[in-house]
N, C-alpha and C positions, 0 to 999 in steps of 0.2 A: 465426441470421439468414441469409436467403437473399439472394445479391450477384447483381445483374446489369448485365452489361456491354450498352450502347448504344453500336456502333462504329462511326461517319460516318467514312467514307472506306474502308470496309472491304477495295476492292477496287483499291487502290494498292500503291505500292510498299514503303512504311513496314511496311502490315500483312501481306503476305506475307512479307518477310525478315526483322519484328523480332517484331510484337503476336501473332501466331499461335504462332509456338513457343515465347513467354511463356509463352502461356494454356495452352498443350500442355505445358511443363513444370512451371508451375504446380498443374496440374490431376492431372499425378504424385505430387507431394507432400504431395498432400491435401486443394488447396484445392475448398473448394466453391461453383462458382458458371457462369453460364449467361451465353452468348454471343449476342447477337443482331446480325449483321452486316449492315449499311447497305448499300447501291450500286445502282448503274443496268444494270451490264451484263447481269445473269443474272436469274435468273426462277424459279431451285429452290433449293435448297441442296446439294443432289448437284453440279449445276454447276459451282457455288461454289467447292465443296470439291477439286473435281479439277482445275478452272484453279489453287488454289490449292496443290496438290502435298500438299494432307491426307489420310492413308492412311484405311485402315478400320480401322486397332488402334492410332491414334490416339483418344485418350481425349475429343479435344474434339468428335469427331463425334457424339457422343451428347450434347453439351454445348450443341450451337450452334445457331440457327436463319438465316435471309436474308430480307431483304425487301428486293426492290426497293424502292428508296426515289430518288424527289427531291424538294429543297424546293422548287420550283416548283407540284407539285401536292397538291393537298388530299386524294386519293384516295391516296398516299402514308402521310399522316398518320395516317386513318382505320385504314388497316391498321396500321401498326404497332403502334399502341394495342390494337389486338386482339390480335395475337401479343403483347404484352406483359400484356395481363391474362389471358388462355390462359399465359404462361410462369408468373406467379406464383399462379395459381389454387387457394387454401385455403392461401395462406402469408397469416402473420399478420404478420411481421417481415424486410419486403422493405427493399433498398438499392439505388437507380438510378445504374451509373456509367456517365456519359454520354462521353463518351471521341471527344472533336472530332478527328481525322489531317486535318485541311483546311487551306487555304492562308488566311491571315489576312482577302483579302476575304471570306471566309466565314461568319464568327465570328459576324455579329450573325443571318445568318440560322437557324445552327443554336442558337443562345442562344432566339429566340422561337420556336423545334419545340418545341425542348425544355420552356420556359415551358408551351405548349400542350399538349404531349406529359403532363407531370407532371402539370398540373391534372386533366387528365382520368382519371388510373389512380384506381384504389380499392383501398383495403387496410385492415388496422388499423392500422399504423406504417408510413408511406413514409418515407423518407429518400434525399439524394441530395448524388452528386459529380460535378463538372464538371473534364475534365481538358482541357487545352491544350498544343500541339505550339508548339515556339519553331520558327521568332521569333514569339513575343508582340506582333505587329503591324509593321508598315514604319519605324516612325522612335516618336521619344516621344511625339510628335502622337497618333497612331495606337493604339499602344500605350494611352495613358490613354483613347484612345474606347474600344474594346474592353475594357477593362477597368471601365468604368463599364456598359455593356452588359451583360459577363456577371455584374456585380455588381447587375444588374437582376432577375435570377433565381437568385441565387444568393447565398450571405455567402463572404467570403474565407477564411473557413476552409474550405469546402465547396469551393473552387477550389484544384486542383492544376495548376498553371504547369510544364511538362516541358522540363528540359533532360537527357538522356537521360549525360548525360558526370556529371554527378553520380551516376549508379546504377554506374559505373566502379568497381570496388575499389580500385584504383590512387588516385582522389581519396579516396577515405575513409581508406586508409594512410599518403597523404600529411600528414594531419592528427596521426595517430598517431605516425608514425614524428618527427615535427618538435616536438611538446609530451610525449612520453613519453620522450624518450632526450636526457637534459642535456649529453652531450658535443653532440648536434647542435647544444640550444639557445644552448650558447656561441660558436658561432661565427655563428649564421645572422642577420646583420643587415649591414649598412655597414660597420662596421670589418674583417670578413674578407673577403666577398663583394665581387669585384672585376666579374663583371656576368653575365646570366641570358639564355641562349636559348631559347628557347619555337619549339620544329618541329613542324609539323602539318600534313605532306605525303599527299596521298592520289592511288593510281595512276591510279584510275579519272579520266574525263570525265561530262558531264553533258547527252550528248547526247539522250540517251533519256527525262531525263524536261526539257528546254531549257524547254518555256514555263512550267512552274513558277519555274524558276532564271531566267527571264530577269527572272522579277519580285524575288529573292532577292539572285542576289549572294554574290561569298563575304563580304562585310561580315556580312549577314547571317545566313548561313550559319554561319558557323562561328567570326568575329570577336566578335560583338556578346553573345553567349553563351558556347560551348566557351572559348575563348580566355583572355576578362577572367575566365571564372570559376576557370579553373586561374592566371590572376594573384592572384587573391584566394585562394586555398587556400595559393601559396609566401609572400603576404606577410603574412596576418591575423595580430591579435595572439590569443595564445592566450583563449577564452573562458571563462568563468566555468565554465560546464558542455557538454559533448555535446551539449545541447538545440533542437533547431531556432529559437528563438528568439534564444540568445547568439550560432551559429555566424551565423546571419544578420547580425547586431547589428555584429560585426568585419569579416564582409564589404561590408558598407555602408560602413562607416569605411574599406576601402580604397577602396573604386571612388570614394565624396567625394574622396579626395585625389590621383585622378589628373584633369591638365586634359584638355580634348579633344585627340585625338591630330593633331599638325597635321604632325610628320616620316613622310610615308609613300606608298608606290607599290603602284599596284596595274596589274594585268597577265590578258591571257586566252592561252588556248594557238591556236594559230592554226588549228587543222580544225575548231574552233568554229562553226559553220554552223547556220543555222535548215534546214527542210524544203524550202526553195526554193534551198539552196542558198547563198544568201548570208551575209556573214558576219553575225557578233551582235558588239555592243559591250556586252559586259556582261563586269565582274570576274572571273575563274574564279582570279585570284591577288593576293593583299595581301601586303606586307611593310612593316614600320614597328617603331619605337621607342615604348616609354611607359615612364614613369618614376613610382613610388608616392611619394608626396611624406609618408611618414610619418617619427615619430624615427629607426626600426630602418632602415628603407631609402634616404630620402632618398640622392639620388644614384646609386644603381646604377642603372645603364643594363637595361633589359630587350629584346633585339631578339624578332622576335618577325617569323614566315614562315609562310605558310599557303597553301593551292592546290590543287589536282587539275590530273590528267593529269602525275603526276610518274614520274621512274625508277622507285619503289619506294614502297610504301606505309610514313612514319615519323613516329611518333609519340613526340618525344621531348622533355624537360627539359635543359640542361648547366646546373649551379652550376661558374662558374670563381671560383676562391679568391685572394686577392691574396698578392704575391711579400712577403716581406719580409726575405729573405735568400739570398745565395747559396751556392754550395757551400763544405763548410768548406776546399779548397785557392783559393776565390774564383775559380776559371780561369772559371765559368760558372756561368748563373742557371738552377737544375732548370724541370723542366715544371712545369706550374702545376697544383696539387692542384685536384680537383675531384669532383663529382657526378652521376652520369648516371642520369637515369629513364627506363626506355622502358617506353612503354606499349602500342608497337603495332612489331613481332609479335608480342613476348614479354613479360611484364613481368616486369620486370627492375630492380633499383636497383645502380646500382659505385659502388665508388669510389674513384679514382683518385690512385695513393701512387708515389713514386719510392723506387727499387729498385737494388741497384746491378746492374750488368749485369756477369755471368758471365765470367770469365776477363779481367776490366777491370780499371785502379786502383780509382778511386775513380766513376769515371763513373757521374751516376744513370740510369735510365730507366723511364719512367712505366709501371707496372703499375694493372690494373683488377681489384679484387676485388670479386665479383660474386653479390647477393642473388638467385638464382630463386625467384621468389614458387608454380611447382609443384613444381621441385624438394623445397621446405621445406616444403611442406604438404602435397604430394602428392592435392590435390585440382584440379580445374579451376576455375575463377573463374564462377562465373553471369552469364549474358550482363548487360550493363546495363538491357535493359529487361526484364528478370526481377525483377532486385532492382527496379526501378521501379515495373513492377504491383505485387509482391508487399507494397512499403511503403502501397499506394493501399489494398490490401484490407486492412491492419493500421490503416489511417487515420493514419500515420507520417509527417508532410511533412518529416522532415531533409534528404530530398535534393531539394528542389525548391527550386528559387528564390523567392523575396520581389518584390512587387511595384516593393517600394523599389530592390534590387539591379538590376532589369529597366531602369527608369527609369536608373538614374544609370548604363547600361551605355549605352543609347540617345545619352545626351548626349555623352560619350568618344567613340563611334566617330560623331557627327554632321557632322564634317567630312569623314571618307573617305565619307560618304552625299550627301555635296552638291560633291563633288569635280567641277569640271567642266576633266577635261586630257586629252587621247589619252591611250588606254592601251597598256603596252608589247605587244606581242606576240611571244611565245614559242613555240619549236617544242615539238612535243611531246615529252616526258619528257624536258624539261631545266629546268632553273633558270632564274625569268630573271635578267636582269644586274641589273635594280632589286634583286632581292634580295640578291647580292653585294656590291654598292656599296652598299647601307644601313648594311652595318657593316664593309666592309673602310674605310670613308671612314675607319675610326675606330681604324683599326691593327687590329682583331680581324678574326676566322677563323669562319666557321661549324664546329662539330663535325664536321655528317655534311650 
């Protein structure tokens, strides 16, 4: 079967630093399939390719073709159909993946191209995929329009929903590593776990691509997705099978049992400025609490910080373990056992043991002993939207989200969407104080 990729928005930012050297490394490994790239600004495909920093012994330049494309115009349309039936010409056993990088007002328009687009090819066997970039619409409103939309042209099977932190190794390990190994399973619930930070700091600002984000948000950005879905990965009950249908199935049963988040501040960095210069009041930082309201967790506190334009780019997990004894001469209560995943620079799993400290009595002191996920396998980890394409062309949805999951993700973060307070404002590469005082209110410490 011959695969081809239809890629709207071809000449953004997504598709230069992520969908490109996907399809460039995929297309190393064997797979076989042909690119047709979307956009307005060029007129060749050599153009294309050298705005886009793709060499000549890159493998997808024999792969790919360009059409200026808008959906405003019908001369657009025309053409593409043509390069599309020229691409598959004397294949009997074609596969159309249509592959949306657009910003959610978009979606209904490129759903009826596409409608129009499909009708019109000819073949022996068409078949097709429709893939979608989160956020999966503005709020749950939204979200169930578009998704009725694209389910106007398409069945839900044939729709792949992309949240790109699922194609993560790190989230798939995390699965493994919590239902394959029983020492973990016994402690990981309410009676040991004293409470969960969730860090999701990034260096960069969002000056460059502003009128996008100003419509986005980090609610949506990075909350209403990445976030809740690595909450659902620490606290799902184990599922029946691997299956994209069970892992779904528990995932849903956590995000029902969180209410909407109502403890929480959000904040922007202050060189935040549109093109004129002035400022923007738009989110670039969230901080808040939620709490999974199931048997195994009820009660742990989860904080939980997110933002750009931070010191350092960090992406991390803490399990803090609860005390239940102190040292056996009683003078003092050791550090609190714990768990550390980091996901970004390195990944990385510790974990965190008291030790007695060297030329001391009895004194403990917290040591980190430390999982390197290259060190141990000595391979690199494949970028995330590597494994992402790659399960599209497998026609694999484990890592994509449910529309149910999308939905009851919507409704949780729908108070920080309808928030109406001044937002803090923060200098750049610092913390703001909202995020300090979220959880030092509470006697805790942020990690890092």
């Amino acid at each position: 079967m011959m695969q081809v990729f239809i890629q709207f928005g071809a000449t953004g930012d997504l598709a230069e630093k992520k969908l490109l050297p996907a399809y460039s490394e995929l297309l190393r490994k064997g797979y076989n399939f042909h690119v047709i790239a979307l956009g307005r600004r060029f007129s060749t495909v050599e153009a294309y390719l050298k705005h886009m920093g793709i060499t000549e012994d890159n493998p997808l330049t024999s792969r790919i073709s360009f059409v200026q494309y808008s959906m405003e115009e019908a001369a657009s349309k025309i053409e593409l159909i043509r390069v599309l039936q020229e691409t598959i010409s004397g294949m009997c056993d074609v596969e159309f993946i249509y592959y949306i990088a657009l910003q959610p007002s978009l979606y209904e328009s490129a759903a009826y191209d596409i409608r129009d687009i499909h009708e019109s090819l000819e073949g022996c066997r068409l078949t097709k995929k429709i893939i979608v970039e989160k956020p999966f619409g503005f709020d749950a409103e939204s979200a169930q329009k578009y998704n009725s939309i694209l389910l106007s042209v398409c069945t839900d099977e044939e729709m792949y929903r992309i949240d790109h932190y699922l194609g993560k190794e790190f989230m798939q390990n995390l699965l493994v590593m919590r239902f394959s190994n029983d020492i973990i399973k016994g402690i990981w619930n309410k009676h040991y776990i004293d409470h969960i930070q969730i860090i999701f700091d990034e260096s960069f600002g969002v000056d460059q691509r502003l009128g996008f984000y100003e419509q986005i948000g980090v609610v949506r950005d990075t909350i209403q997705n990445h976030i809740l879905q690595i909450v659902t990965h620490l606290t799902m009950a184990e599922p029946v099978e691997f299956t994209p249908e069970d892992i779904a199935h528990e995932k849903v049963k956590v995000l029902r049992s969180i209410k909407p988040i109502s403890t929480f501040h959000l904040a922007r960095y202050a060189s935040l400025k549109d093109a004129s210069g002035n400022s923007v009041n738009t989110p670039t930082y969230g901080a808040f609490t939620c709490a999974v309201d199931t048997f195994d967790f009820s009660g742990i506190p989860i904080y939980i910080r997110t933002g750009k334009m931070q010191k350092e780019a960090l992406s991390m997990i803490y399990i803090a373990f609860k005390h239940f004894s102190g040292t056996a001469d009683k003078k003092q209560v050791p550090p609190e056992n714990a768990m550390i995943f980091t996901l970004h620079p390195e990944m990385t799993m510790d974990i965190q043991l008291n030790m007695k400290e060297p030329r001391s009595t009895w004194d403990p002191r917290s040591v980190r002993f430390t999982f390197d996920h290259f060190k141990t396998f000595q391979v690199n980890t494949p970028e995330a939207y590597q494994q992402i394409i790659e399960k599209i062309l497998l026609s694999d949805k484990s890592l994509f989200p449910s529309m149910r999951e999308i939905l009851e993700a919507w409704r949780i973060v729908t108070p920080m969407l309808e928030a109406d307070k001044p937002l803090e404002e923060y200098p750049d590469r610092s913390l703001p104080a909202c995020a300090v005082s979220i959880i030092e209110k509470d006697g805790r410490h942020w990690y890092a």
